[in-house]
N, C-alpha and C positions, 0 to 999 in steps of 0.2 A: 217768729214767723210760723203760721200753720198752714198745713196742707190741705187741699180742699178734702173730702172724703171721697173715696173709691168711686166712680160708678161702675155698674154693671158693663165690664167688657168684650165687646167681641158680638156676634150673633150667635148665640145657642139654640138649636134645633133640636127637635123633638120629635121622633118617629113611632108611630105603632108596631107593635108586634107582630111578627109576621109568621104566621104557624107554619113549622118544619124548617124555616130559619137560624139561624148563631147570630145574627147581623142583627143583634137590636140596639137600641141607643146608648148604651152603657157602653159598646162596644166602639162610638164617634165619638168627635169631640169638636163638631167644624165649629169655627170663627172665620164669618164673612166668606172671603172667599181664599183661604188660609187653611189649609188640611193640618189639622194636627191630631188625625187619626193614631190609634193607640195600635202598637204592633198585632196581629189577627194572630189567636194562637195556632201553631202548627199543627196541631189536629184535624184544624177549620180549614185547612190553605193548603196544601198537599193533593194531588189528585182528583186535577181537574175535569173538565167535559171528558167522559169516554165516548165522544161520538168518532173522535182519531186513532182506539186502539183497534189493533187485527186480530186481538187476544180476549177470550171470555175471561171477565173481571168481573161476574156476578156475585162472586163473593166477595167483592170488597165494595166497603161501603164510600158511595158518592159523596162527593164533597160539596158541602152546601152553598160553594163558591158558584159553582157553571150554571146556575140560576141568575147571576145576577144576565146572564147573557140571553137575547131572545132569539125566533128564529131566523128573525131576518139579517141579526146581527152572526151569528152561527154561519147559513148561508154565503157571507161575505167571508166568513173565514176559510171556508170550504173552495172556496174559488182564488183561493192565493194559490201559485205555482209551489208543488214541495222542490227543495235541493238536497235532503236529505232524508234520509230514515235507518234510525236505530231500533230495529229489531231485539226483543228479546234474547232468541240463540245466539247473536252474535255480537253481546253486551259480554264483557271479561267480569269474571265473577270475586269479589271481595269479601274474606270471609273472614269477620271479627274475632278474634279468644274469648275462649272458653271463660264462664262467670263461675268465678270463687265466692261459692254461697256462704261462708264464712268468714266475709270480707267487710260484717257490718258490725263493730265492735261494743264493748258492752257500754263503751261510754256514749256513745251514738254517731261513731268516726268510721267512714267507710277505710279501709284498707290505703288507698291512694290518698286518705284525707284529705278532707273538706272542711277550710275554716269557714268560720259564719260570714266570712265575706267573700266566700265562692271561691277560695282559692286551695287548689288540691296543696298539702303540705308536702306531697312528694317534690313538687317542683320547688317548693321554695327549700328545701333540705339539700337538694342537689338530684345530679342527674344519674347518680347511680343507683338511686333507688325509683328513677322512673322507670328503668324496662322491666314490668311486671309480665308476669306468664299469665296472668287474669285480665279478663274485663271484672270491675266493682261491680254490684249487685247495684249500687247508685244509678253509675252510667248505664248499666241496662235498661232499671224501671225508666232511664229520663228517655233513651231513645227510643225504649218500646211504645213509652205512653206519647210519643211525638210531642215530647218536650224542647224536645234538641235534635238538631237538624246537620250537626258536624260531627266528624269522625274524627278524632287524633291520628299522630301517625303511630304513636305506641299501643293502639289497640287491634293494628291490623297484624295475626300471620303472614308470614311469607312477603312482607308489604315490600323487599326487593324488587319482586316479579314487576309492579308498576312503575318502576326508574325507566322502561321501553315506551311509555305513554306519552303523548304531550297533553298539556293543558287543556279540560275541557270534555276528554273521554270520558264517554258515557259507560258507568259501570250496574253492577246489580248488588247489592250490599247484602248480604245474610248474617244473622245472628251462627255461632259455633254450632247452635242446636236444629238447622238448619231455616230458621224461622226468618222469612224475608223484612228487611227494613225498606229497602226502596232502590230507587233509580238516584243515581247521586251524579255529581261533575266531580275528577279527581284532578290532583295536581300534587303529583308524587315530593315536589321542594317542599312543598309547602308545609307546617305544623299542621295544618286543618288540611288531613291528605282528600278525602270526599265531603262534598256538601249533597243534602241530598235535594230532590228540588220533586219527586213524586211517590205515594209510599206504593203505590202497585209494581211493581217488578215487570211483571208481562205485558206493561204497558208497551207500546211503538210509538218514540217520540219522532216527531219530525219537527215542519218547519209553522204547523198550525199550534204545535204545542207552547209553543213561546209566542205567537200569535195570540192566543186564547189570555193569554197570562197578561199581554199588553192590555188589550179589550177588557177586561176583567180589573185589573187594577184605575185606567181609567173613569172606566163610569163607577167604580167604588164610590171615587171620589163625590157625586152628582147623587149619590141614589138617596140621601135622604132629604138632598138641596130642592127636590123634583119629584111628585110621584112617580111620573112615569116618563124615564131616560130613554129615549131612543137613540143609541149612540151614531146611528147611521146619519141620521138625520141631524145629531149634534154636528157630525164631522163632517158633513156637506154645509154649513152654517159657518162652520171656523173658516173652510176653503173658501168657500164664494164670497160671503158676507162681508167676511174679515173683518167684523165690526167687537169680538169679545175676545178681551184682554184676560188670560189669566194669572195669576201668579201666586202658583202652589207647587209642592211633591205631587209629582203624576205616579211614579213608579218608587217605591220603598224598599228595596232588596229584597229580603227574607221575609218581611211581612207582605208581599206582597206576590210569594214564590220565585223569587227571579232574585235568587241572595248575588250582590255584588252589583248590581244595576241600580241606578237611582239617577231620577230622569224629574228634572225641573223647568216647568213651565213657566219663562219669564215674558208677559206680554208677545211681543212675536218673535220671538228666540226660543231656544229648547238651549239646556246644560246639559248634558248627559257625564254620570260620573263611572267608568267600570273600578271596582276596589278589588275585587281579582284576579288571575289568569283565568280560569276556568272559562266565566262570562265572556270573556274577550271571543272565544270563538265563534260565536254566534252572532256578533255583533253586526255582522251586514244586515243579516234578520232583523235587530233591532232596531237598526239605523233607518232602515226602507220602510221599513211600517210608520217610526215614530213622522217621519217626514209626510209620506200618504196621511195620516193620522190627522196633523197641525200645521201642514202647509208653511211650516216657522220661515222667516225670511234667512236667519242666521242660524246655526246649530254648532255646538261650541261639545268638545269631546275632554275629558281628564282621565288617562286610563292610567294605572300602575303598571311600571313595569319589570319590579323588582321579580327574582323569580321567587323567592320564597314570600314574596306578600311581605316584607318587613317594614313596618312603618315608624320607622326612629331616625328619618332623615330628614325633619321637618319639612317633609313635602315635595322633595327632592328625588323620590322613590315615584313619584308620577309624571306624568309627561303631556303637555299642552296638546291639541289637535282643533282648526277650527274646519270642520267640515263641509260648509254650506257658508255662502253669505261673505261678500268681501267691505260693506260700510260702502260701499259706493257713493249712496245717496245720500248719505251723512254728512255736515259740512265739515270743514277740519277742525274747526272752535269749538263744536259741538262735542264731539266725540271722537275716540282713537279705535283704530280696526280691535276687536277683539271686546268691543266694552259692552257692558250691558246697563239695558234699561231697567227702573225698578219703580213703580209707581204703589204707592198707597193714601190716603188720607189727604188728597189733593196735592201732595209734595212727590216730586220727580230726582232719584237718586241714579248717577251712574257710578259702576264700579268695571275692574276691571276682572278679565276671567283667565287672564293667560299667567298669570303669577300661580305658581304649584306651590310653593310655599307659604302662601299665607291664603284665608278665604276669608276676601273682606266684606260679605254680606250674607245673612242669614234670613231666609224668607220665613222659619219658622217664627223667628222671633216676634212676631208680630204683634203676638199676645203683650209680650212685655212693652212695646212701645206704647201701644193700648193704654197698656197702666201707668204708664208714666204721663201721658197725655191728659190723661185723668184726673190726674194729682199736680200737673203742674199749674200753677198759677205769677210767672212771671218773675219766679225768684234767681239768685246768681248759682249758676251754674258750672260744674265742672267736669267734664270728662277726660278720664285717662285711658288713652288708648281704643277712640272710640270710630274704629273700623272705619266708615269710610264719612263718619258721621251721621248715620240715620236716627241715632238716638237724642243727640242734642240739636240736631234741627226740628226735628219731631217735636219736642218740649218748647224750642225756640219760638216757632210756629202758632204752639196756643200764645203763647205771650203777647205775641204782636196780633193775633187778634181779640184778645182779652183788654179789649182799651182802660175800662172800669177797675183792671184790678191792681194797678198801682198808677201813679203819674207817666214814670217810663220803665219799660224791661232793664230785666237786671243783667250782667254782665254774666257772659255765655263764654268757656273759655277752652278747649278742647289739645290736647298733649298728645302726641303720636310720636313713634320713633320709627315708624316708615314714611319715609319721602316719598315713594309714590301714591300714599294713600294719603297724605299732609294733602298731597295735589289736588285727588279727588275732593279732598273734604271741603276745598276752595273754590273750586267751579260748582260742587252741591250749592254751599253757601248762596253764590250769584245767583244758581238759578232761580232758588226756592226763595227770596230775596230775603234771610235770616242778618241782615247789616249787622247783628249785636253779637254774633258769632263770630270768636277767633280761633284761628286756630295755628297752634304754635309746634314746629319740628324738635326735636328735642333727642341728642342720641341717648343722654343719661336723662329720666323721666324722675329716678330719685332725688337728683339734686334739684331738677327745678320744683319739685313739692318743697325741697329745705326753703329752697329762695322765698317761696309762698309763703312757708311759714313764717321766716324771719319778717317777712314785709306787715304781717298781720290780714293776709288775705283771711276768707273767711268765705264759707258755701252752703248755703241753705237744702243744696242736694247735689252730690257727686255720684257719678257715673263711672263705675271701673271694672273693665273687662281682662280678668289675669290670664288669660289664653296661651299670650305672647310671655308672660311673665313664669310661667310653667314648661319644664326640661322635660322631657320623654327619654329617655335611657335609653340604649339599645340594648337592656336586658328585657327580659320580657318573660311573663308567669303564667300556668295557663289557669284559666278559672270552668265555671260551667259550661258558663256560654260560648268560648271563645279565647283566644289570644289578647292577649294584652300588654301595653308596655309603663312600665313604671312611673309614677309621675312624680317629679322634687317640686315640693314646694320651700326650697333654700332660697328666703333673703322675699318672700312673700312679704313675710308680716312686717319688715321694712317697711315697704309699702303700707300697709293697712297700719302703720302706727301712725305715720304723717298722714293719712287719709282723717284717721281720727283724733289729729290737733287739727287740721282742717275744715273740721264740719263743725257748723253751729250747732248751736243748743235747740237742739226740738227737730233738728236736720235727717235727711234720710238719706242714704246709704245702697246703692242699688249695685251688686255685684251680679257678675255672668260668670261661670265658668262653666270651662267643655273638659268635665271629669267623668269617670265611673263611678259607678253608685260606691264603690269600695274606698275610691279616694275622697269620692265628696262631705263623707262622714267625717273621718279624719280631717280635711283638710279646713270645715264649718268649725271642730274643736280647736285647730288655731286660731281660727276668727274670735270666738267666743273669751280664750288666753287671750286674745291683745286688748281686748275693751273690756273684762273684768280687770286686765293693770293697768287700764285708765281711769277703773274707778266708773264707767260708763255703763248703762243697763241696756242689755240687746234683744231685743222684740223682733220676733220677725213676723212681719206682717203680709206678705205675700212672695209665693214661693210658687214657681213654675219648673214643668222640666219638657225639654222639646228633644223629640228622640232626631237628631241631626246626626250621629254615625253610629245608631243603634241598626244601622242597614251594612255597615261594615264586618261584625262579626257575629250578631246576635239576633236573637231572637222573642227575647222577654224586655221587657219597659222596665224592669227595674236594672241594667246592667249597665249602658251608658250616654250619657243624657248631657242635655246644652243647659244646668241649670241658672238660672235668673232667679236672685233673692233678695228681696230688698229689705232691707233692716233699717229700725228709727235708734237712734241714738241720743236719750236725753242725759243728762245730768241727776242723779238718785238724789230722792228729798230727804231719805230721813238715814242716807248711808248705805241700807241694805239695798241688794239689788232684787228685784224680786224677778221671779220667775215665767214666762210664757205661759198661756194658759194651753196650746198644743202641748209643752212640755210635762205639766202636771197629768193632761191629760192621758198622756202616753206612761209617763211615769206610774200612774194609777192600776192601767192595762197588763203594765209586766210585772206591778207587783202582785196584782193578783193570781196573775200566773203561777210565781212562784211560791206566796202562800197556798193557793191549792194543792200543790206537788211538796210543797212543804210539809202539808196536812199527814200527807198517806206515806210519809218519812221513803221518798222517793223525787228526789231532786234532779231533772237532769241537766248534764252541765251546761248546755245551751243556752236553757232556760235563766239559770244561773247568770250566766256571762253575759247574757240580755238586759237584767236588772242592772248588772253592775254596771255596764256603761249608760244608762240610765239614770243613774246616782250619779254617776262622775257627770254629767251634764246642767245637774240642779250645782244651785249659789249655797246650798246649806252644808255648812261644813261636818254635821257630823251625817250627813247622808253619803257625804264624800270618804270620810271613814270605815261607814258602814261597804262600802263599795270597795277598800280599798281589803278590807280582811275578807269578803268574797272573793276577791282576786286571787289572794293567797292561797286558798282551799285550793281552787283549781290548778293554781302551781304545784300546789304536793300531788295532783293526780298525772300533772304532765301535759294537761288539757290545754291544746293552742297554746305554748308558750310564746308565741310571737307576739299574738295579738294581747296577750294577758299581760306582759313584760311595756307595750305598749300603752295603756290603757293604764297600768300603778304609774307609770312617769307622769302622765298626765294629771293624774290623780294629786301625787303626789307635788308638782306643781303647783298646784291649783290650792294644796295647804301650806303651800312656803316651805315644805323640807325639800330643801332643792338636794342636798346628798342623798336623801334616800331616791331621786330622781333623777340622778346619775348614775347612780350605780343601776336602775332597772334600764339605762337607756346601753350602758356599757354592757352589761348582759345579753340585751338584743342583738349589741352591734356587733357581738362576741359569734352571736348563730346566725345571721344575716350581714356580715359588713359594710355591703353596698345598697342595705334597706332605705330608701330616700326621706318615708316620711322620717324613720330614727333621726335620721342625717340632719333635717330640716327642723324637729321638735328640739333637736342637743343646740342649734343654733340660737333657738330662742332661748331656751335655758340657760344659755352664755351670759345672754342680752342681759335678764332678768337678774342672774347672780352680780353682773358686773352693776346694774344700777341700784341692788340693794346693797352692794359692797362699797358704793359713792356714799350713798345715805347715809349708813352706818358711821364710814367712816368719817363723813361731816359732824354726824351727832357727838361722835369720840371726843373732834377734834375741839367742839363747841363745851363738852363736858370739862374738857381739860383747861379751856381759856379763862371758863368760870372758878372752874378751883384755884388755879393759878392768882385769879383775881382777887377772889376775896381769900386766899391765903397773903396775898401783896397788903390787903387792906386791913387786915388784922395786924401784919406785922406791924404799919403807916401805926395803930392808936396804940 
């Protein structure tokens, strides 16, 4: 079976340059009517319209944001009633430690280090060598240069004094040197004690100021869809008309200045999600507007209410609220109070929004279904774990209109191990009328893949979302960006091993997961281990990342992301696997790197540890080699032993010395004990020893029957 070739997905728009601008196309990214706009950097988004301060801020430079707003859009904001005002003089002052300028070392490790994958090694060492009497010379340049928008709570003096505040005071943040950062929201439990949300100090925020911010994020969305957005006039159109449906991210936390607000426009319903305390305070403001705004007939609330923002209670840590809208007019067959609507590509999805712990539809994804839509032409089908079903109805859908492209659709098969979402995925079915769609409950989803197997099913494209399949720790590390919590991927590649006796030859392979850029590296290297020990060549041929809780604690697109990768899986012709042409590509890029820095006998170790996981990612074994005695170097200087210790086991794997890849995994687990990926790669390396220890020992056993035999047969003449 082959798949049809890509088409071009999505609508890609193209805007002019606009002089004294930040906002040019490089900067969007719209599909249809699907925002998958790229976080705006903090420099750009910080300090909006000053037509609200009391305070001269001639010296600080406008933010090229309160353009997108006009006058009569302005005007409208001006004529909202204030309920508050945060004055300057009467903001509590926060004032960060002093910067040890000798904090950036010769190997190129700030004081608090920083591994290459954003993770200070203070925290993963322990916590006694986090309270440092410095701010890093790092964290300065990233706050100065409005890279980062959060404050630790280990970088504030005096930071007791703010145990008297609740959630949400407005403070004024200063560098030790008395140098202002901004206007921030604090929340003294919390790891992330201030967010900042404007870099003018003397600004007076009131109730326009989060007004502007809503207006502003809005017609972001519209400005390159539209020459000329009249939001006034858009928002009198949604009210009266009510005739346009939309369904996108209206509001994006942090890229959108409003960190912990994220507000989704589903046809005539609004989501609104708060992911901190802080934001909560304001939320009447938000709520009045967003309503005046969209007229929504339903408006549906998910706030946190943990006080320290801890998110390692799978979801448990937030709490349902429906605001507006009781399904009245809804029939009961139809739909159940709290459900929402989801339309795209002529197909009608409902899901439901009152379950905190699981979120069974993703509007970003949109793109992905796109491509799968693209590619599908009628073949059998499998999804594991597939949310509420929008992916394999999606696919189901061309099928049954693709009359031409086989006699009858092939067999569509869908595995869930939530019962309430088995349900949804059964009334989608009816609606959308997918008849060839089943979909099957399942509390153990591993054993019914053995069953499949043993049966000789067989899939020409599987669908597997490991979301559900991934433990969150309630330990948690801080990186650049933000807080984060550990992710296991223990008893994964279970999975992805019956996925790939499962797929046919020439079959595709479409995985989702919702990682950090940190995990998702690691977590694609065990992908890569499971189908080089099947003997399988893994091509990835299209690779998406949709920032879905890069509004939770961040601010940069590469930190964490809803990735979707779809990989082809053939059978290798001549034995060798050969390699991805982005991987050669890439490969090429660091090793130049490092021979130029090679050249002027000035290697830095980064650079270094670049190439080397680099190499460890190609199929050539003495590349693997060559990577594995770079590894080593950096162990004699001490450099990231975590990740270097990690990185030889892989390695080391990958060439069959599985001892020398226990011992670099027991060494890890030796400085980290509860490090999950360790935890999760020793699992596989169980796996792997124990079925080259069957092999082995069958060949013994077969060597021995032979001698046996013809010593019987010699004796016989």
């Amino acid at each position: 079976m082959k798949f049809r070739a890509p088409r071009e997905v999505g609508l890609c728009l193209r805007g002019r340059h606009i002089k004294g601008r930040y906002t040019t196309v490089n900067r969007y990214n719209l599909h249809s009517t699907v925002c998958y706009e790229r976080p705006w950097i903090v420099s750009h988004l910080y300090g909006s319209s000053n037509l609200f301060s009391h305070c001269n801020s001639a010296h600080v430079k406008g933010s090229p944001l309160s353009c997108f707003l006009n006058e009569q859009e302005l005007q409208a904001v001006r004529s909202k009633r204030i309920t508050f005002c945060s004055k300057f003089e009467e903001r509590v002052k926060v004032v960060l430690k002093p910067v040890k300028e000798s904090s950036v070392s010769a190997t190129g490790q700030s004081a608090t280090g920083e591994s290459p994958s954003g993770v200070p090694t203070s925290v993963e060492c322990g916590t006694e060598q986090r309270a440092t009497q410095f701010l890093s010379l790092q964290r300065y340049h990233q706050l100065a240069r409005h890279k980062h928008s959060y404050v630790y709570d280990f970088e504030i003096t005096s930071i007791g004094q703010l145990s008297e505040y609740e959630p949400g005071e407005l403070v004024n943040v200063y560098f030790h040197n008395g140098e202002a950062l901004g206007v921030g929201l604090v929340n003294r439990k919390s790891n992330l004690v201030v967010r900042i949300i404007d870099r003018d100090v003397r600004k007076s925020i009131n109730d326009h100021f989060f007004i502007i911010k809503l207006y502003e994020s809005v017609k972001r969305r519209f400005h390159f869809l539209y020459k000329d957005v009249h939001l006034c006039n858009w928002m009198y159109s949604l009210r009266v008309r009510n005739g346009i449906n939309l369904y996108c991210k209206m509001v994006s936390s942090t890229s959108d200045g409003l960190p912990g607000l994220v507000v989704y426009s589903l046809g005539k319903d609004l989501y609104i999600r708060y992911d901190n305390l802080c934001i909560q305070r304001f939320r009447g403001i938000v709520e009045q507007e967003l309503e005046a705004m969209f007229s929504p007939q339903n408006m549906f609330c998910k706030r946190i209410v943990s006080k320290k923002e801890k998110r390692a209670q799978q979801g448990k840590e937030y709490t349902f609220e429906a605001i507006k809208g009781d399904h009245s007019d809804v029939h009961p067959s139809e739909a159940q109070p709290c459900d929402v609507q989801h339309c795209e590509h002529g197909l009608t999805f409902y899901n439901n929004m009152c379950d905190t712990t699981y979120v069974p539809f993703h509007v970003e994804n949109k793109r992905d279904r796109l491509f799968l839509r693209s590619i599908s032409n009628g073949e059998n089908v499998l999804c594991v774990n597939g949310n509420v079903g929008e992916y394999i109805i999606s696919c189901a859908s061309v099928a049954e209109a693709a009359s031409n492209s086989r006699d009858a659709p092939g067999v569509s098969i869908l595995l869930s191990e939530c019962a309430k979402n088995a349900n949804y995925v059964d009334q989608n079915v009816k609606r959308n009328g997918c008849g060839q769609v089943m979909c099957l409950y399942r509390e153990d989803i591993l054993d019914e893949l053995n069953n499949m197997l043993m049966n000789n099913l067989r899939f020409e494209l599987i669908i597997f979302n490991i979301k559900s399949n991934i433990v969150f720790r309630s330990n948690s590390y801080t990186s650049l960006y933000g807080k984060r919590y550990a992710a296991s991927f223990k008893g994964v590649h279970k999975h992805l091993v019956c996925l790939a006796d499962l797929l046919q030859e020439g079959g595709l392979l479409f995985v989702t997961a919702e990682l950090s850029a940190r995990d998702y590296h690691q977590f694609l290297n065990i992908v890569k281990c499971v189908f080089e020990r099947k003997k399988r060549t893994l091509s990835i041929v299209y690779e998406n990342a949709c920032s879905v809780e890069d509004s939770i604690l961040c601010n940069d697109q590469t930190t964490w992301y809803l990735r979707s990768i779809g990989q082809i899986k053939v059978y290798p012709i001549g034995g060798k696997m050969d390699s991805p042409e982005f991987l050669k590509i890439e490969l090429e890029r660091v090793k130049s790197d490092y021979e130029n820095e090679l050249s002027v006998d000035h290697v830095m170790p980064k650079t270094q540890f670049d190439y080397a996981c680099m190499l460890i990612c190609s199929s050539d074994l003495k590349n693997i080699q060559l990577a594995s005695s770079l590894l080593h170097e950096l162990l004699l200087i001490n450099y990231n032993r975590i990740d270097c210790l990690y990185q030889l086991a892989i390695a080391h794997m990958k060439l069959r010395d599985y001892k020398k890849a226990k011992n670099y995994l027991n060494a890890l687990l030796k400085m980290d004990a509860r490090n999950s990926n360790a935890l999760a790669l020793k699992s596989l390396l169980f796996d792997l020893i124990s079925s080259d220890g069957l092999i082995g020992a069958l060949l013994v056993a077969l060597t021995a029957c032979g001698i046996y035999l013809s010593f019987k047969s010699f004796k016989f003449f």
